[in-house]
py3Dmol code that shows the C-alpha trace and the ligand (Angstrom):
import py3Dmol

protein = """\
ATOM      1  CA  UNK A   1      -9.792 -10.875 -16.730  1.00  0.00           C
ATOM      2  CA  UNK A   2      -7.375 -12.830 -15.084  1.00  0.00           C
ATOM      3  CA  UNK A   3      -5.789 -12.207 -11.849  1.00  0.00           C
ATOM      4  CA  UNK A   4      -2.174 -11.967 -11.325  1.00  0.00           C
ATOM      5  CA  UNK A   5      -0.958 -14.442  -9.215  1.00  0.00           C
ATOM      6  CA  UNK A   6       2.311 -14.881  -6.981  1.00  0.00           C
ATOM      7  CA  UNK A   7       3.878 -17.524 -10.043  1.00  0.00           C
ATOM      8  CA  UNK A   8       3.916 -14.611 -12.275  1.00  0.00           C
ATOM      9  CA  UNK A   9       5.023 -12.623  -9.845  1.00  0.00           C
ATOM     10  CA  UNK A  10       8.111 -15.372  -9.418  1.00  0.00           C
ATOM     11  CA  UNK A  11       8.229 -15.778 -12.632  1.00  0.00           C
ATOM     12  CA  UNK A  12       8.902 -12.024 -13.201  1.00  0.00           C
ATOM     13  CA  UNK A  13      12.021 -12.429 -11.360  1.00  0.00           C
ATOM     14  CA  UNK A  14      13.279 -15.359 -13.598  1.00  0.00           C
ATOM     15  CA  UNK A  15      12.517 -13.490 -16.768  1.00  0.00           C
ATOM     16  CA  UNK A  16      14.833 -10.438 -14.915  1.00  0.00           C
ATOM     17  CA  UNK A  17      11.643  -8.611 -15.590  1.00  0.00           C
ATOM     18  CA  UNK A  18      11.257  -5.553 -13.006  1.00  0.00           C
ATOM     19  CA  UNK A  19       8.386  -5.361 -10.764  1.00  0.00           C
ATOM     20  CA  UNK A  20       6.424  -2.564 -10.149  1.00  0.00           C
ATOM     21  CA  UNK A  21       4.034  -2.149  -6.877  1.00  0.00           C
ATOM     22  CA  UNK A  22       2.107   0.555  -5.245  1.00  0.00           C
ATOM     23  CA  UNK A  23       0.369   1.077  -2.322  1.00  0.00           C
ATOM     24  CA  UNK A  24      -3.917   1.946  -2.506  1.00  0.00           C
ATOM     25  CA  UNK A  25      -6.231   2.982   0.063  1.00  0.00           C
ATOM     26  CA  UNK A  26      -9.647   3.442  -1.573  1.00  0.00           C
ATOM     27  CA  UNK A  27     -11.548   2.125  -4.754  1.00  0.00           C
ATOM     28  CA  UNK A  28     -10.892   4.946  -7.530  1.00  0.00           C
ATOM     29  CA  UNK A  29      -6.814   5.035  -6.599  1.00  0.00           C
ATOM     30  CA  UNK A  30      -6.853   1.381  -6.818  1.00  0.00           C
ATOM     31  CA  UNK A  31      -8.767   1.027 -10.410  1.00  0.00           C
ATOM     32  CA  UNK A  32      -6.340   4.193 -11.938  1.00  0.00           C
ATOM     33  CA  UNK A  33      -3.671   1.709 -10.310  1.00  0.00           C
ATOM     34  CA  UNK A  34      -5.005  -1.423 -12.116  1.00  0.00           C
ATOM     35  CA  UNK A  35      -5.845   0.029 -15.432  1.00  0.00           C
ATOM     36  CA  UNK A  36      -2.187   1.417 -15.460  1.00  0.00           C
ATOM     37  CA  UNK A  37      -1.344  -2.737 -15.029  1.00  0.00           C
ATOM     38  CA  UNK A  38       0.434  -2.348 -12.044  1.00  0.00           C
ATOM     39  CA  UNK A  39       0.822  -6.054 -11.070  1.00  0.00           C
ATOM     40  CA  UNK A  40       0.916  -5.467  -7.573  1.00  0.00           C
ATOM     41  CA  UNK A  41      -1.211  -3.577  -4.897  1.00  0.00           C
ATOM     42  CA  UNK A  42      -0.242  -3.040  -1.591  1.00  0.00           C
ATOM     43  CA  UNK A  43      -2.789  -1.544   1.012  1.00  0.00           C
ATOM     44  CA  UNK A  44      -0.631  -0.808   3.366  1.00  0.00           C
ATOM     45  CA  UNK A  45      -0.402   0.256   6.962  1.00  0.00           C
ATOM     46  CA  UNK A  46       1.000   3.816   5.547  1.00  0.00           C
ATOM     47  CA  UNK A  47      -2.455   4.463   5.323  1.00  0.00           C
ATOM     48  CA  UNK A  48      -2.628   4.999   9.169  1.00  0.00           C
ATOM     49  CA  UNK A  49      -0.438   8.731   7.823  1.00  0.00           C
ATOM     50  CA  UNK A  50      -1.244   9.070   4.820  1.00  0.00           C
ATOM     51  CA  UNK A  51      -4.915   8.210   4.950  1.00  0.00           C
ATOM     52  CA  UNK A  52      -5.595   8.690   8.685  1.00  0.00           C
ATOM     53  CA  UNK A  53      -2.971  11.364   9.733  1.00  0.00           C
ATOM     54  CA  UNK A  54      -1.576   9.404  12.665  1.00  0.00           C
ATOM     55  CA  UNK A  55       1.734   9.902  13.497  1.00  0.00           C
ATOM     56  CA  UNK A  56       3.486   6.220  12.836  1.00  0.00           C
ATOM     57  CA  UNK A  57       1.257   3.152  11.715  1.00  0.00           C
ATOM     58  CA  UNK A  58       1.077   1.699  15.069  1.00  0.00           C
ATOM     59  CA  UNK A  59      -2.658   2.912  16.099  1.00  0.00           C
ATOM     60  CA  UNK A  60      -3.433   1.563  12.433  1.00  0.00           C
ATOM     61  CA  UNK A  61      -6.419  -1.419  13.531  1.00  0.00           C
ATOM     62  CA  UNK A  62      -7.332  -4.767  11.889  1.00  0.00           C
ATOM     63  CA  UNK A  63     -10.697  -3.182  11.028  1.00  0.00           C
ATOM     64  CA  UNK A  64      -9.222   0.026   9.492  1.00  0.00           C
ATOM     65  CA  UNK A  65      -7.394  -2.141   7.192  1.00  0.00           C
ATOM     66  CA  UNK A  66      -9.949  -4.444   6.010  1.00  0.00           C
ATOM     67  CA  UNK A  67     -11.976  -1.062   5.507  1.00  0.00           C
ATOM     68  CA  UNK A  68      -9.480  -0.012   3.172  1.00  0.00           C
ATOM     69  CA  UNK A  69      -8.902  -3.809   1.390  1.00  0.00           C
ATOM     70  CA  UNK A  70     -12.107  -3.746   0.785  1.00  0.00           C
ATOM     71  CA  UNK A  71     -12.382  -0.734  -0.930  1.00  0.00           C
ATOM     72  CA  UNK A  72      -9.085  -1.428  -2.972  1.00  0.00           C
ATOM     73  CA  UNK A  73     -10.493  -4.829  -3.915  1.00  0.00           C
ATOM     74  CA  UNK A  74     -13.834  -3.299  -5.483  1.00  0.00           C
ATOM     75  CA  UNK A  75     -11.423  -1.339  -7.504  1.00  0.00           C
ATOM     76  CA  UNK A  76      -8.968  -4.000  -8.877  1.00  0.00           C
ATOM     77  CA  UNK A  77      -9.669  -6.699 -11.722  1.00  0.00           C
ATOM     78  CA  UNK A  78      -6.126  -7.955 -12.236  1.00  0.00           C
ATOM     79  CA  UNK A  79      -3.209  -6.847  -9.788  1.00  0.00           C
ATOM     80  CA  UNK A  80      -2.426  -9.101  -6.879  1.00  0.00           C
ATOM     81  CA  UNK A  81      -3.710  -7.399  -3.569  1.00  0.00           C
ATOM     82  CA  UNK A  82      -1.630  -7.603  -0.561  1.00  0.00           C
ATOM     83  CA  UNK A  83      -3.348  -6.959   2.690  1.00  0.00           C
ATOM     84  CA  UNK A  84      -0.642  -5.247   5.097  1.00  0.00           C
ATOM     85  CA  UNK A  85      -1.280  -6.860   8.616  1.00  0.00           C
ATOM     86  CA  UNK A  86      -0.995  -4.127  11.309  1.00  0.00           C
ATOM     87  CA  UNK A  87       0.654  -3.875  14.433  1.00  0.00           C
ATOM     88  CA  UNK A  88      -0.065  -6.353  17.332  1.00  0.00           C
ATOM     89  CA  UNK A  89      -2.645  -8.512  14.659  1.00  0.00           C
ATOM     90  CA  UNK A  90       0.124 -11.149  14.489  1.00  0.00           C
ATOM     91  CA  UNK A  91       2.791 -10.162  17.382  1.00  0.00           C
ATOM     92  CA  UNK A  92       0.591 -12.279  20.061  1.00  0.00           C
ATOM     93  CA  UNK A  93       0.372 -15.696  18.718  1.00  0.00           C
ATOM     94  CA  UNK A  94       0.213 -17.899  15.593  1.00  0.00           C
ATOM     95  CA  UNK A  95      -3.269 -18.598  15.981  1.00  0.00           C
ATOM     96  CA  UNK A  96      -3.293 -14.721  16.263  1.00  0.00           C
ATOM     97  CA  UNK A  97      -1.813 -14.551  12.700  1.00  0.00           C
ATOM     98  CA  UNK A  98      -3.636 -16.839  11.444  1.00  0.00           C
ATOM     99  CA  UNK A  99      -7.389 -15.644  11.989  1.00  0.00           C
ATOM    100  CA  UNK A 100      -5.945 -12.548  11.329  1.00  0.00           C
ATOM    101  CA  UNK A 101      -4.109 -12.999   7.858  1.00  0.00           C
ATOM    102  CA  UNK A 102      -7.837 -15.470   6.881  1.00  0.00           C
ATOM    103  CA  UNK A 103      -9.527 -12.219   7.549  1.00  0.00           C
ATOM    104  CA  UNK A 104      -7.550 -10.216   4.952  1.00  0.00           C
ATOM    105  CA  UNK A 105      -8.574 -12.484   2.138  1.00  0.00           C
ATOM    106  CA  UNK A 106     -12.062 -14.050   2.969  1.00  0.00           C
ATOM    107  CA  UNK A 107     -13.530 -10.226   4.328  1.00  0.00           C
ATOM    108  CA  UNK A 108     -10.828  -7.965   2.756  1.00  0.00           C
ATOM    109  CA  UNK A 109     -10.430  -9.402  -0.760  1.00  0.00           C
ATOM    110  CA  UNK A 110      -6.737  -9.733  -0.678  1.00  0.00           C
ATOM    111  CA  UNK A 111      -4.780 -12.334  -2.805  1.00  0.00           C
ATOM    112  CA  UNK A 112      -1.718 -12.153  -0.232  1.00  0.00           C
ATOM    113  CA  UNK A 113      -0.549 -10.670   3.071  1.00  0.00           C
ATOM    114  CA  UNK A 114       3.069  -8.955   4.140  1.00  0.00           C
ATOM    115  CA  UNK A 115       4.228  -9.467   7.612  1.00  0.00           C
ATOM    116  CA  UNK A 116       6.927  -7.376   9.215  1.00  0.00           C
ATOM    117  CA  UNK A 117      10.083  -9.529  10.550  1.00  0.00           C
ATOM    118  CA  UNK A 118      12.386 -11.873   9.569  1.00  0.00           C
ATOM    119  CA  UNK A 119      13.452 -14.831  11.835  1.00  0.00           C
ATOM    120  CA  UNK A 120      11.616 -13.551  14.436  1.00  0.00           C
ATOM    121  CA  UNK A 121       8.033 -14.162  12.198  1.00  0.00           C
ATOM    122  CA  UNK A 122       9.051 -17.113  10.477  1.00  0.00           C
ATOM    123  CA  UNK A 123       7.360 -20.036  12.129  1.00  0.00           C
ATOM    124  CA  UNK A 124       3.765 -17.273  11.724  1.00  0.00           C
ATOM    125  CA  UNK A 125       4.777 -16.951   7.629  1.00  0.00           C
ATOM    126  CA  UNK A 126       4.988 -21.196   7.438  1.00  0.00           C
ATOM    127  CA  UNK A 127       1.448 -21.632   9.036  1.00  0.00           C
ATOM    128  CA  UNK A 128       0.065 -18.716   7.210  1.00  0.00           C
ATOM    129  CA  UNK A 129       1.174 -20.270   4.174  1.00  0.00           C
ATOM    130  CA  UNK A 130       0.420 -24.083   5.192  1.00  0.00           C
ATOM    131  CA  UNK A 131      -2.722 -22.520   5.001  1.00  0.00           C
ATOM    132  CA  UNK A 132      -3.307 -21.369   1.582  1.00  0.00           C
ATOM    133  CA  UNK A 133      -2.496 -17.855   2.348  1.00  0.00           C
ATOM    134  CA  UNK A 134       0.534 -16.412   0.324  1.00  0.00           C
ATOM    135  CA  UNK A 135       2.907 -14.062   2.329  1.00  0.00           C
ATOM    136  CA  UNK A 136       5.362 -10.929   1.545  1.00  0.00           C
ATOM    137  CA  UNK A 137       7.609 -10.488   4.041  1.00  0.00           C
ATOM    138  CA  UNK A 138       9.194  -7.018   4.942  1.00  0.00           C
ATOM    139  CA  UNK A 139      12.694  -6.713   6.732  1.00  0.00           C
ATOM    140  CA  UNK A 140      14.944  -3.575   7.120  1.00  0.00           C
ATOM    141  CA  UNK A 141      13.375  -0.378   8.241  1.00  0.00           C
ATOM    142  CA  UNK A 142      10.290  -2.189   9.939  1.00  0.00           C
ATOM    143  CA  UNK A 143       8.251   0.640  10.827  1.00  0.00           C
ATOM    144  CA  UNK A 144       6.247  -0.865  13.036  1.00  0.00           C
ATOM    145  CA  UNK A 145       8.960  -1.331  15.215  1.00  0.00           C
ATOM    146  CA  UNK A 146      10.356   2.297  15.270  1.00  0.00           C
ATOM    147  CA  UNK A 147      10.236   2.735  18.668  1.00  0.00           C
ATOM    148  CA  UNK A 148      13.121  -0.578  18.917  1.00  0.00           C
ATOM    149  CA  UNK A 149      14.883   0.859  16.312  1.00  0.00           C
ATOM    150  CA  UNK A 150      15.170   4.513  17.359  1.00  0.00           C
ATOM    151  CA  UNK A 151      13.351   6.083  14.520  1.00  0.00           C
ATOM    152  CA  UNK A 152      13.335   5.642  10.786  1.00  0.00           C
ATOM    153  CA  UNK A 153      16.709   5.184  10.224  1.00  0.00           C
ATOM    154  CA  UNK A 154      18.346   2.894   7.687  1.00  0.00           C
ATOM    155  CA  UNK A 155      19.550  -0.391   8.417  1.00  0.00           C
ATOM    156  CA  UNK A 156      22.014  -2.771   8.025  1.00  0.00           C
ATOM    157  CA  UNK A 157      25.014  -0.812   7.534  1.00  0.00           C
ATOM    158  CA  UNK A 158      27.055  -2.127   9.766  1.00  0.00           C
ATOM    159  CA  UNK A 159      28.332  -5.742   8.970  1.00  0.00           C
ATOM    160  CA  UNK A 160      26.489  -8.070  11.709  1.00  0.00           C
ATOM    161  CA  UNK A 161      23.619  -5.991  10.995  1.00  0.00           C
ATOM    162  CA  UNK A 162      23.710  -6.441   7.087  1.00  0.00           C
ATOM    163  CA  UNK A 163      24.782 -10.388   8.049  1.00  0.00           C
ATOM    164  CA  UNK A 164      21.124 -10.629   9.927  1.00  0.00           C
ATOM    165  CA  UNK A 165      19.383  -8.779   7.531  1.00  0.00           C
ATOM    166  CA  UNK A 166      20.541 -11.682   4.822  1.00  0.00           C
ATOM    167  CA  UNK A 167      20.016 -14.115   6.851  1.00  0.00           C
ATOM    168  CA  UNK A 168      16.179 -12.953   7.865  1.00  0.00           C
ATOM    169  CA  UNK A 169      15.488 -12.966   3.966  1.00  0.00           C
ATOM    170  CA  UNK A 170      16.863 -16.676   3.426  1.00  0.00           C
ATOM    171  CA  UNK A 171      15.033 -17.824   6.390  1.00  0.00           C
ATOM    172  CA  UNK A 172      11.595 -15.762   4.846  1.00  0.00           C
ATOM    173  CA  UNK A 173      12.118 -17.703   1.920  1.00  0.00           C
ATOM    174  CA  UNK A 174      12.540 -21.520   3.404  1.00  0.00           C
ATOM    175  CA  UNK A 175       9.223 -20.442   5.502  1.00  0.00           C
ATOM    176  CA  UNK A 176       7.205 -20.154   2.411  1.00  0.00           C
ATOM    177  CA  UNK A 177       7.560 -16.150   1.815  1.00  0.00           C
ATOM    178  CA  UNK A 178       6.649 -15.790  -2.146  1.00  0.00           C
ATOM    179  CA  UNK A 179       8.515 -12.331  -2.094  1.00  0.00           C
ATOM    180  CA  UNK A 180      10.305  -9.992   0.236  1.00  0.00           C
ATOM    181  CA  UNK A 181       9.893  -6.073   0.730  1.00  0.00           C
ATOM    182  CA  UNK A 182      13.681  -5.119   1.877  1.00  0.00           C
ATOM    183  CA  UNK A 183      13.177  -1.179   3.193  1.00  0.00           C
ATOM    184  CA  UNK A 184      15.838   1.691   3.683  1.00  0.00           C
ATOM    185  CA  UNK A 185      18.909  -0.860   3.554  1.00  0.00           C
ATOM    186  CA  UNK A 186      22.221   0.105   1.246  1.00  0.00           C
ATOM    187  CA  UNK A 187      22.110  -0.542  -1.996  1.00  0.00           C
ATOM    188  CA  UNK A 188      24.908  -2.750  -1.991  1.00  0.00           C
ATOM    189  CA  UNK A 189      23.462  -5.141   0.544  1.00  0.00           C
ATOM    190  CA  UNK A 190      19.858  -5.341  -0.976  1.00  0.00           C
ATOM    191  CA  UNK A 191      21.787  -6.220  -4.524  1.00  0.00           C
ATOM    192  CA  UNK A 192      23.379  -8.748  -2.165  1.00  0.00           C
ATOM    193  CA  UNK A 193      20.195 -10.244  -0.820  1.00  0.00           C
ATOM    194  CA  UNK A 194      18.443 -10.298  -4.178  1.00  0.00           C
ATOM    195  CA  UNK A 195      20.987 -12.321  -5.569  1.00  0.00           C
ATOM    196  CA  UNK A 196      20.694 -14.578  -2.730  1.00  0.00           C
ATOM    197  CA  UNK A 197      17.511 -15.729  -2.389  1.00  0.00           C
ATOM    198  CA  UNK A 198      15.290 -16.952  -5.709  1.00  0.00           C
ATOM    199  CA  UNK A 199      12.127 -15.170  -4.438  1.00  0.00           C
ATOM    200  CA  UNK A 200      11.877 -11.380  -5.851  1.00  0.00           C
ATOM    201  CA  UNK A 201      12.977  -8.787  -3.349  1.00  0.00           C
ATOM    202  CA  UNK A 202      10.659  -5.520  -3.406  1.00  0.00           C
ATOM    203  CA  UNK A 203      12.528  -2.329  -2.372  1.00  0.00           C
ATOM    204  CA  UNK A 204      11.598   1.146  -1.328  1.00  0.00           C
ATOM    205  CA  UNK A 205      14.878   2.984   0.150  1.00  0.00           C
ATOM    206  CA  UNK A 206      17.160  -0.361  -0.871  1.00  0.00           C
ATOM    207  CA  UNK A 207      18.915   1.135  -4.531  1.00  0.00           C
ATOM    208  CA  UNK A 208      18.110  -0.064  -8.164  1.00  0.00           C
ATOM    209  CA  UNK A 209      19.052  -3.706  -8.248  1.00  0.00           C
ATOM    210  CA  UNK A 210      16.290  -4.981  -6.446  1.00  0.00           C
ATOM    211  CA  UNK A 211      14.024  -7.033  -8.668  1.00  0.00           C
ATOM    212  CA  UNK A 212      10.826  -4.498  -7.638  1.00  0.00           C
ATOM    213  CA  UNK A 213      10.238  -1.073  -6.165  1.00  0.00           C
ATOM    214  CA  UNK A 214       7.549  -0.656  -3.799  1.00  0.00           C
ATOM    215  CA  UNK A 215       6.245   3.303  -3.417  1.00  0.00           C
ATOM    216  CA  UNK A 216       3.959   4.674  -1.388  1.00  0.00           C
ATOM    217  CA  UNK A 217       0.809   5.976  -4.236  1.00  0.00           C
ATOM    218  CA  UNK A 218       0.150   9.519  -2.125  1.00  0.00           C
ATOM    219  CA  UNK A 219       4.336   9.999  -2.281  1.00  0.00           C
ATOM    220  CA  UNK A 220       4.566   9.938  -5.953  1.00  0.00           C
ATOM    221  CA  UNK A 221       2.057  11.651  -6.815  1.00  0.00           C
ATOM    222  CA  UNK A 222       2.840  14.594  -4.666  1.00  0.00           C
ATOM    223  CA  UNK A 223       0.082  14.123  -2.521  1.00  0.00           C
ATOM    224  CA  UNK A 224       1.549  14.104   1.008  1.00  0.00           C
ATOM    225  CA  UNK A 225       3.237  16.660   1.821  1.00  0.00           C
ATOM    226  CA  UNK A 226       3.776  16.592   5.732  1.00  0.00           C
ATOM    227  CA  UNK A 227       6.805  14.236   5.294  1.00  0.00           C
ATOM    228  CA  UNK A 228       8.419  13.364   1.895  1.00  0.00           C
ATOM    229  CA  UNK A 229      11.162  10.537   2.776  1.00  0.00           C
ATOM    230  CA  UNK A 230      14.818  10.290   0.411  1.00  0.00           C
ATOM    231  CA  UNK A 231      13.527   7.386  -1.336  1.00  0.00           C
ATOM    232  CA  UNK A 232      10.448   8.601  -2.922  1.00  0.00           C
ATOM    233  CA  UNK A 233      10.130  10.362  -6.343  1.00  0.00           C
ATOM    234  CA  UNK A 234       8.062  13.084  -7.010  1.00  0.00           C
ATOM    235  CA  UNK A 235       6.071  12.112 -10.597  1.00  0.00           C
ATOM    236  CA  UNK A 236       3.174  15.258 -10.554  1.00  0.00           C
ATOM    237  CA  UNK A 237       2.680  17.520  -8.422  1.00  0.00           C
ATOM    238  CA  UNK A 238      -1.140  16.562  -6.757  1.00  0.00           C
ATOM    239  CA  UNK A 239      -1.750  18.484  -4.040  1.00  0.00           C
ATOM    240  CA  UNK A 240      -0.748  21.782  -5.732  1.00  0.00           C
ATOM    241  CA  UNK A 241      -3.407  20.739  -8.479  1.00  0.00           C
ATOM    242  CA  UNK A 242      -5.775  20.062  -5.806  1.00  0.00           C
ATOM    243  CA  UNK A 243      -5.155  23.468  -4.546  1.00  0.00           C
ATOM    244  CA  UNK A 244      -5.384  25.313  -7.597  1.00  0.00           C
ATOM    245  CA  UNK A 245      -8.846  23.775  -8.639  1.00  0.00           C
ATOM    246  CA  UNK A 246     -10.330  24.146  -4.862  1.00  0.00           C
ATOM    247  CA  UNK A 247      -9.552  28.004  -5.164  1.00  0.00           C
ATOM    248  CA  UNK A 248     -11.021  28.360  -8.583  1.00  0.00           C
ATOM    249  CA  UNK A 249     -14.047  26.785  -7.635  1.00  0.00           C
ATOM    250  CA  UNK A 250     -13.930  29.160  -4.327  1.00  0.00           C
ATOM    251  CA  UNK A 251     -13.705  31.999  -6.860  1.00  0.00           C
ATOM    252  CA  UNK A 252     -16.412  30.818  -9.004  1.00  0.00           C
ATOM    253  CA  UNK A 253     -19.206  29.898  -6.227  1.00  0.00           C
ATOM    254  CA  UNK A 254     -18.255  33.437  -4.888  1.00  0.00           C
ATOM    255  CA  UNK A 255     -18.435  35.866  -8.058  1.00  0.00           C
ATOM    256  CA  UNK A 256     -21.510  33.322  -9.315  1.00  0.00           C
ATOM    257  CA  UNK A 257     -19.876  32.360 -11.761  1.00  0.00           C
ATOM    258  CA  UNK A 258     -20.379  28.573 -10.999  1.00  0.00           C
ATOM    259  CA  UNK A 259     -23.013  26.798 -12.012  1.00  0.00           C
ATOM    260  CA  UNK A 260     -24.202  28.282 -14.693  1.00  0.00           C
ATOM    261  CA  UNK A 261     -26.860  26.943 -16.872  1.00  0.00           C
ATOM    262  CA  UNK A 262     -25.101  24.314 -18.618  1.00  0.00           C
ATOM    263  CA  UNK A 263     -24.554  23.091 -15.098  1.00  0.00           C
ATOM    264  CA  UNK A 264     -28.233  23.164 -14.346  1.00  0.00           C
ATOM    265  CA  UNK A 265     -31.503  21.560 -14.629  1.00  0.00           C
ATOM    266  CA  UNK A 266     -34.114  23.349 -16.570  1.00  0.00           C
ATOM    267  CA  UNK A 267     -38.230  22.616 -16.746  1.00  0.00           C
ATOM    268  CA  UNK A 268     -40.896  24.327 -18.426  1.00  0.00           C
ATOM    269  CA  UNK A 269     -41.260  27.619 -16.316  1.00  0.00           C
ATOM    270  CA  UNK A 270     -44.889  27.886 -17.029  1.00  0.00           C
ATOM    271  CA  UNK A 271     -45.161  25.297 -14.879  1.00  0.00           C
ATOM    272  CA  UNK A 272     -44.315  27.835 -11.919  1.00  0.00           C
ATOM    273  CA  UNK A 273     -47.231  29.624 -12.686  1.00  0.00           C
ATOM    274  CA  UNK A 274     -49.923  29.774 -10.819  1.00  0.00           C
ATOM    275  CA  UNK A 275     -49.151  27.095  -7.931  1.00  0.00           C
ATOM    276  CA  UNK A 276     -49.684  28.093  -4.129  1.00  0.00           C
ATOM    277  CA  UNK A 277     -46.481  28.968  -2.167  1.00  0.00           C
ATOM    278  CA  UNK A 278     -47.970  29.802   0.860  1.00  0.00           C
ATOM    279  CA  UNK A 279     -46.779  27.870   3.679  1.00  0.00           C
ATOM    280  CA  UNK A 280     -48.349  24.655   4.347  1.00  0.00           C
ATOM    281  CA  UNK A 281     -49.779  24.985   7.922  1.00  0.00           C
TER     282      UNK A 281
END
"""
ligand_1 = """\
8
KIV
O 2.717 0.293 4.621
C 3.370 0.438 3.591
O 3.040 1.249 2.704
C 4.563 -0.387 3.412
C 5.477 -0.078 2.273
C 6.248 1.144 2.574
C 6.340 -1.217 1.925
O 4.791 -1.268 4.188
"""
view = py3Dmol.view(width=600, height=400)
view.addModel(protein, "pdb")
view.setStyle({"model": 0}, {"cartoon": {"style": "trace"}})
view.addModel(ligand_1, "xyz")
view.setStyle({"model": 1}, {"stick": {}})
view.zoomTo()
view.show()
């Protein structure tokens, strides 16, 4: 089988052809992911909520996420894995990012990593990619910087904010960035952006005219339930399903209904007979 990689992922955005991508955690999400030819995989630092039940993704670790890419890569045959590098694994220095984003791919199995930050990560995103290592980049609604930006609010609707925000993705793309997520930022402005640079922007909050939508996997499926955000779609209904079958089987283990034989092991009961159950002493 062969592997997606970041040309046809450009390439995708030449032919106007839309770009799907999800987010994994763990090996069976990741292969139901894959088989459905999802071209992308992101494992991303969501998992610190969704997976983890922090709070933000701040605590989220460099070893929590290789756990996860791991897991995700055992699972995946085709898509293109991006590794999502965590808080404070790339803030300190570029030789910081560096180890960190060789890490990803030679211990996590990723194809590709996504850095959060525009200008202010660019001379990280050239050296990651001098050195072999594709990079997505991720401006707007940066999570890991909620605390700077006063929550999870959208951004760039006022003009010098939506004037940085294009800048940030031209300068991604002269530093080597082989796509862009663009999160929680008006529709107009990402439609703006996309047509701006030539690498594919990936949205998730940023309208339709982006040339991929990102989603969090445990959001559309219904999954998470302790915060749903505006941007995310509801396709089933998981965790109700989840609920329903745990209190059958409840019911069943209860009124003995479950197992039953067809759910059991049988032998030769003649077997029995006639062996010592007396307690060994
Ligand atoms: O961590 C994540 O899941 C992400 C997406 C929301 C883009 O960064």
């Amino acid at each position: 089988m062969v592997k997606i990689s970041i040309n046809d992922i450009r390439d995708m955005k030449q032919k106007k052809e839309k770009i799907p991508m999800l987010t994994a955690y763990d090996y069976i999400t990741a292969k139901i992911i894959d088989e459905a030819c999802v071209p992308l995989i992101l494992v991303g630092d969501s998992l610190g909520m969704v997976m983890l039940g922090y709070e933000t993704t701040l605590p989220v670790t460099m070893e929590e996420m290789l756990h996860h890419t791991k897991a995700v890569a055992r699972g995946v045959r085709k898509a293109l894995i991006v590794g999502d590098m965590p808080f404070m694994s790339y803030h300190t220095s570029v030789s910081d990012a560096l180890r960190n984003a060789g890490r990803f791919i030679q211990e996590g199995g990723a194809q590709a990593v996504k850095l959060e930050g525009g200008e202010i990560v660019a001379e990280k995103v050239q050296r990651i990619v001098e050195c072999g290592i594709p990079v997505m980049g991720h401006i707007g609604l940066t999570p890991q910087s909620i605390y700077q930006l006063g929550g999870f609010k959208v951004q760039g609707k006022k003009p010098e904010a939506a004037k940085k925000l294009l800048q940030d993705a031209q300068i991604l793309e002269q530093a080597g960035a082989f796509s862009i997520v663009l999160e929680c930022i008006p529709a107009p402005l990402s439609r703006l952006i996309t047509r701006k640079v030539n690498i594919p922007t990936i949205g998730i909050g940023a309208g339709p005219d982006c040339d991929g939508q990102v989603q969090v996997i445990s959001d559309i499926l219904g999954l998470f339930t302790d915060f749903v955000p505006k941007h995310a779609k509801r396709y089933a209904g998981l965790a109700e399903e989840m609920q329903s079958a745990i209190g059958d089987y409840m019911a069943e283990v209860k009124s003995s209904s479950f197992p039953t034989l067809k759910e059991s092991y049988t032998m030769d009961e003649s077997l029995l007979e006639g062996l010592d159950f007396t307690t060994p002493s």
